[in-house]
C-alpha positions in Angstrom: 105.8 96.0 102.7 104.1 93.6 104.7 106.4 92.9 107.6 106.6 88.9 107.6 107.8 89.3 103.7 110.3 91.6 105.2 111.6 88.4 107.3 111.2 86.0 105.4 114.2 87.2 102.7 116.1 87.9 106.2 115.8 84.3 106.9 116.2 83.6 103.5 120.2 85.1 103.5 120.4 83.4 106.8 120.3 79.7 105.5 121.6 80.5 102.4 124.3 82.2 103.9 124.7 79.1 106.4 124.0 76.3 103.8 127.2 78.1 101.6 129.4 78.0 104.3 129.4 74.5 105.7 130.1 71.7 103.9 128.8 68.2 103.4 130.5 65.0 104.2 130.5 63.1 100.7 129.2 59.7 100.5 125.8 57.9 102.1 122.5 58.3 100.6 120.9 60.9 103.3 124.6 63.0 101.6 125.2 63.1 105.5 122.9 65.8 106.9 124.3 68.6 108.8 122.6 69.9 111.9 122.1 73.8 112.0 121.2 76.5 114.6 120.2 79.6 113.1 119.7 82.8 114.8 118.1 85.5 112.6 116.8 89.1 113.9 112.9 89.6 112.2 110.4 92.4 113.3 108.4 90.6 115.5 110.2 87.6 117.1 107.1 86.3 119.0 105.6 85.7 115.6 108.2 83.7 114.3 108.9 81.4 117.3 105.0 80.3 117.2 105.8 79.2 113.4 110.1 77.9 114.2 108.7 74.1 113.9 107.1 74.5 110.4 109.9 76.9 109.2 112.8 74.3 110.1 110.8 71.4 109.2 110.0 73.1 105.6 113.8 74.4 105.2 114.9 70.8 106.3 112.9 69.5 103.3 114.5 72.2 101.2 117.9 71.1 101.8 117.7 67.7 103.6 119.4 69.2 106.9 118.3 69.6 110.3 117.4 73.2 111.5 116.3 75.0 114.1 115.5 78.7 114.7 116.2 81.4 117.0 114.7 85.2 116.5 116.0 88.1 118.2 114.4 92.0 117.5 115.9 93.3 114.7 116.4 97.1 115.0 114.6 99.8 113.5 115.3 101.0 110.5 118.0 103.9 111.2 116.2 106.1 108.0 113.1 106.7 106.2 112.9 104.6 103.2 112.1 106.8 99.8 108.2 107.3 98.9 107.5 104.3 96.8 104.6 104.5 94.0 102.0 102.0 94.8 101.9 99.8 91.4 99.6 97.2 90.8 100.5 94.2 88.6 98.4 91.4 87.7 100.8 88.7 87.9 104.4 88.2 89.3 107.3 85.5 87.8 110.2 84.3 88.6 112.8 84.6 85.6 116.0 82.4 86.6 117.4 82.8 83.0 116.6 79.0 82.4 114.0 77.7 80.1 111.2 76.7 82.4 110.9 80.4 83.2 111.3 82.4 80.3 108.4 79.9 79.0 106.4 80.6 82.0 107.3 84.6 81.4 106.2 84.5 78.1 103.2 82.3 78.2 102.1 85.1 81.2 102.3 87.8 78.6 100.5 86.0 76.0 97.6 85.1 78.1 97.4 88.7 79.9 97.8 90.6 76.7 97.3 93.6 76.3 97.0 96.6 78.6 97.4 94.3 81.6 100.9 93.9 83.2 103.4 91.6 84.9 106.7 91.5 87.5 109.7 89.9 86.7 111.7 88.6 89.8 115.3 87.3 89.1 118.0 87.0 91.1 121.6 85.9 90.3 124.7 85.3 92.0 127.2 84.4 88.6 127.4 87.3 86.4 127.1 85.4 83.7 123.3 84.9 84.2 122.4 88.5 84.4 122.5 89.2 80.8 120.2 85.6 79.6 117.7 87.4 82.2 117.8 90.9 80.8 117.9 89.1 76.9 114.4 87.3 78.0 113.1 90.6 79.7 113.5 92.2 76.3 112.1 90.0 74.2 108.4 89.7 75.1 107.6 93.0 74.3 108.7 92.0 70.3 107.0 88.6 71.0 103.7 90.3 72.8 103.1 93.9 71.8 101.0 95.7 74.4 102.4 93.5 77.3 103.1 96.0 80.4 106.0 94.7 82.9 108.4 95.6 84.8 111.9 93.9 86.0 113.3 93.2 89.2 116.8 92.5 89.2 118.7 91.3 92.7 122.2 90.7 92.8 122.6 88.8 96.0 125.1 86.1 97.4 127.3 85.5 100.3 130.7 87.4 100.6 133.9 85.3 100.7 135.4 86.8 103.7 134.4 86.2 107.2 134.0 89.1 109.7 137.4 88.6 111.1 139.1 88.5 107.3 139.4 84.9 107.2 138.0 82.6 103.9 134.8 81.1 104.1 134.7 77.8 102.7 132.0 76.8 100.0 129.5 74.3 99.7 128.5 74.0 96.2 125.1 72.5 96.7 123.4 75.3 98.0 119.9 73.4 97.8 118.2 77.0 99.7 118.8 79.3 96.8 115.4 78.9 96.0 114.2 79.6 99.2 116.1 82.8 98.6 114.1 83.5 95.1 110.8 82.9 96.2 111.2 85.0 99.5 112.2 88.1 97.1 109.4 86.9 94.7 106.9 87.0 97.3 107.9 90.6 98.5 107.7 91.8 95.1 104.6 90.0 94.6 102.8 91.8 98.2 103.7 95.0 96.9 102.3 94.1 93.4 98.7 92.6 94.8 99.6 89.7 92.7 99.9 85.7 92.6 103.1 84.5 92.7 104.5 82.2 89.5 106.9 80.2 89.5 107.4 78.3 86.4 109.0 74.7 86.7 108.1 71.5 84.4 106.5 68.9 87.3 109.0 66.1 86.4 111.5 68.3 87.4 109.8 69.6 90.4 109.2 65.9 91.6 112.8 64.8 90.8 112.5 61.3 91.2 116.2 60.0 92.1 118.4 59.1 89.2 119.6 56.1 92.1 119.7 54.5 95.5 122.9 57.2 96.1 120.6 60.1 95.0 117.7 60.6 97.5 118.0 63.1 100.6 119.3 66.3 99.6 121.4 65.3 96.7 118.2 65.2 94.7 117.2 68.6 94.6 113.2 69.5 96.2 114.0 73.3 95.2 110.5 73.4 93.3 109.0 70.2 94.8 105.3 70.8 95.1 105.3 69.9 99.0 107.9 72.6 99.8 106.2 75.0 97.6 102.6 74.4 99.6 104.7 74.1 103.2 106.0 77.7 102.5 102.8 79.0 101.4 101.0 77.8 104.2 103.8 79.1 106.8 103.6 82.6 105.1 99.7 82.7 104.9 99.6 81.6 108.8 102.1 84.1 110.4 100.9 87.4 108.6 102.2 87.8 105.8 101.7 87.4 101.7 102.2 83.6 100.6 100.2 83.1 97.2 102.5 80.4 95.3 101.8 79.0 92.4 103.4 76.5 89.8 101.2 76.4 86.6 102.9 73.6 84.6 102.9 71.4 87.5 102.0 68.8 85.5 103.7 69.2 82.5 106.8 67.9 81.4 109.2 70.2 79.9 108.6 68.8 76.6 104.8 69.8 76.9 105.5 73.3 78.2 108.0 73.8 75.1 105.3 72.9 72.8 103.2 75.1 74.7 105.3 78.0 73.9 105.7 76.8 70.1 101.6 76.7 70.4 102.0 80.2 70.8 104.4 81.7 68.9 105.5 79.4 66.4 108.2 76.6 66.0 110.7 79.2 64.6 110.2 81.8 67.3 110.0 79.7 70.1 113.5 78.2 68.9 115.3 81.0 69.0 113.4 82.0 72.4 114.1 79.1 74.6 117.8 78.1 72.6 118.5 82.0 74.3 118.2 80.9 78.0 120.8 78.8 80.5 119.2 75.6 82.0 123.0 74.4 82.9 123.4 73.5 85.9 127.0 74.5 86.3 128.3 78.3 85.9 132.3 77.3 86.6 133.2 76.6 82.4 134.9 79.7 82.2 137.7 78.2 83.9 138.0 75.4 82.0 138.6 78.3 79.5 134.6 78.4 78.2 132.9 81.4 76.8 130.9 83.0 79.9 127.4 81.3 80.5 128.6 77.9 78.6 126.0 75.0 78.7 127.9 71.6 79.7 125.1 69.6 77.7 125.7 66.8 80.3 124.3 67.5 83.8 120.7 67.0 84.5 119.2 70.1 83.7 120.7 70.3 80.1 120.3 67.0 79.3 116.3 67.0 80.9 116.5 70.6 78.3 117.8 68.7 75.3 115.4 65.6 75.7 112.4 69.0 76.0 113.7 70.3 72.4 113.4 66.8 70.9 110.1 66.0 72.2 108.5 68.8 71.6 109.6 69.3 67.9 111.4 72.5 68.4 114.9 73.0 66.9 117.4 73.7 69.6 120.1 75.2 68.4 121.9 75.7 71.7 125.7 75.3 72.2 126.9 73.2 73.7 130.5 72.4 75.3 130.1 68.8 74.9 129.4 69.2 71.2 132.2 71.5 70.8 134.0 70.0 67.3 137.4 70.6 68.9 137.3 68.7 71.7 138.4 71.6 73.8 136.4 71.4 77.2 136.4 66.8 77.3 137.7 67.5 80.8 135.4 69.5 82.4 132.4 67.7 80.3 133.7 64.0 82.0 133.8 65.8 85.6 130.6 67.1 84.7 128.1 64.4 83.1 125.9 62.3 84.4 124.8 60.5 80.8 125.4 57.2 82.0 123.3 57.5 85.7 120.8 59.0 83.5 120.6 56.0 80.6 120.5 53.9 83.5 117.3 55.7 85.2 115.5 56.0 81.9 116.2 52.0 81.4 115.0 51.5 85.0 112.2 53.9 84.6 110.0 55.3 87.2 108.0 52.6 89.4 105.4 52.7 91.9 107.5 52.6 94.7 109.6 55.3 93.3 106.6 57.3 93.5 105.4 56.4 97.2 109.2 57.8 98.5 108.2 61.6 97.0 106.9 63.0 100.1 104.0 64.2 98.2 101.7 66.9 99.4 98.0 66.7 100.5 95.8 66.6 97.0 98.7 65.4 94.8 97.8 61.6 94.0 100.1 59.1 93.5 98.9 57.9 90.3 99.1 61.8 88.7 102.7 61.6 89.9 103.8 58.5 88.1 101.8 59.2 85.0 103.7 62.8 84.8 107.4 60.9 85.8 106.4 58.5 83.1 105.9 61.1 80.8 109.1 62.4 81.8 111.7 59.3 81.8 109.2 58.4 78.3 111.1 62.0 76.9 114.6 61.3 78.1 114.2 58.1 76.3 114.4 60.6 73.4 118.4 60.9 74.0 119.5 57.6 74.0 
């Protein structure tokens, strides 16, 4: 494998591995951002120190922290690795188990077709999510006969103990998991010869904050098309295999539902996309939840829910807010963020708004507001 791939998922577990373990002051609109000093061992340290600026100034986006890098020589590898079959595949996506993906899976398979083939990436840290991702996986064959693919599966998060057997704490924002995803995405995709997908609706990508309390790193920039160009460019300048793209970047999740039910059908591409998580909260279970619960009340199931509406397509997801008992009102109230949202849609996206996205070179201003239009226009849908 090309060896800047190699370091980038090493630097990848670095910050995530950092970003877990230190937490946020609560309160202020920048969410008080934490300074970090990172040192991570890569293959070729002189490579990376040329390229520390734009790696901490494209993490810092990521999370809305300060960073800066140190590399030291990582040592060689100790063994041979095992002779791996060179396999071509014409196209490489990210599966996270949520809705956006599985629709950017599938709509891959029904554009290759036949005879040609595609790499699944997915990585998980909850249990829970590992079976949505294997239930997707094994449903495009039924939905595209012919479709080659293969799955990649990674199982990685950081440990609770520290070296010396004492507790990490937690930070439950973790805004560098996908930094994480896209690193192992990107080595998969070197060793495939292939593009990199990764399949997010553009609304969510730009995130425009719900509020004044919401900007910095409280609104997420996980798939924001600036970091997604940032870390393409830093790959493709030190070496190493950096082809990123988001296909529905600008599509709401509405339009890329319709999309699906373009190709399949209404019926099928229910039953599809009701079959994946977009919840942005895996802790139910101990509110006494079945495993993989949807709240129906943070932002990615409520931006799902307003998708199904819009789009026409019968969602016949569960969720704990709907539950007839009453059971989880607890968690659900610790949870929602209905009334921040009905306020956003009311407000709607403005102009200004728009000018505070950080957008990247080529995006215009205008094609932003018209897609968060589109956006807050489907939320409306809710309320």
């Amino acid at each position: 494998m090309n060896p800047r791939n190699v370091d980038l998922v090493r630097i990848a577990l670095g910050v995530l591995a950092a970003d877990r373990s230190v937490l946020r002051k609560a309160g202020g609109s920048s969410w008080n951002a934490r300074e970090f000093e990172l040192t991570v061992e890569v293959g070729d340290p002189t490579v990376w120190t040329l390229h520390a600026e734009h790696l901490a100034g494209t993490v810092g986006f990521l999370s809305g922290d300060h960073w800066s890098f140190r590399f030291t020589q990582a040592p060689e590898a100790g063994e041979a690795g095992l002779p791996i079959e060179e396999q071509h595949h014409d196209r490489t996506i990210l599966l996270s188990g949520g809705a956006d993906s599985a629709a950017g899976a599938l709509l891959s398979a029904v554009e290759l077709g036949e005879d040609l083939s595609q790499s699944l990436v997915s990585q998980y840290s909850s249990t829970a999510i590992s079976p949505v991702q294997q239930g997707i996986v094994g449903s495009i064959p039924e939905l595209v006969p012919g479709i080659r693919q293969v799955h990649h599966q990674f199982h990685l998060h950081r440990g609770s103990k520290r070296l010396d057997g004492s507790s990490f704490r937690s930070e439950t924002s973790t805004r560098s998991r996908s930094l994480l995803f896209l690193a192992l995405g990107l080595a998969v995709a070197e060793r495939a010869g292939s593009t990199l997908w990764i399949a997010e609706n553009g609304f969510a990508s730009l995130n425009p904050p719900l509020g004044p309390d919401r900007r910095g790193s409280l609104s997420t920039h996980t798939t924001h098309p600036r970091f997604l160009r940032e870390l393409s460019d830093l790959m493709e300048g030190s070496g190493g295999h950096g082809l990123i793209e988001n296909p529905f970047e600008a599509l709401t999740k509405g339009e890329m539902f319709r999309r699906v039910a373009d190709a399949v059908g209404s019926d099928t591409a229910s039953t599809y996309l009701s079959n994946t998580n977009s919840c942005s909260h895996t802790d139910a279970r101990y509110s006494g939840a079945p495993v993989g619960s949807s709240c129906g009340v943070c932002f990615g199931c409520l931006v799902r829910r307003a998708a199904f509406i819009a789009s026409g397509v019968s969602d016949t997801t569960t969720y704990l807010v709907n539950d007839p008992d009453s059971r989880y009102n607890t968690f659900v109230r610790q949870k929602s963020i209905v009334e921040p949202l009905r306020d956003f849609v009311d407000r709607g996206v403005r102009a200004r708004d728009v000018m505070a996205m950080s957008l990247p070179e080529g995006y215009t201003a205008q094609d932003a507001l018209a897609l968060s239009q589109r956006g807050v226009e489907e939320l409306r849908g809710l309320f």
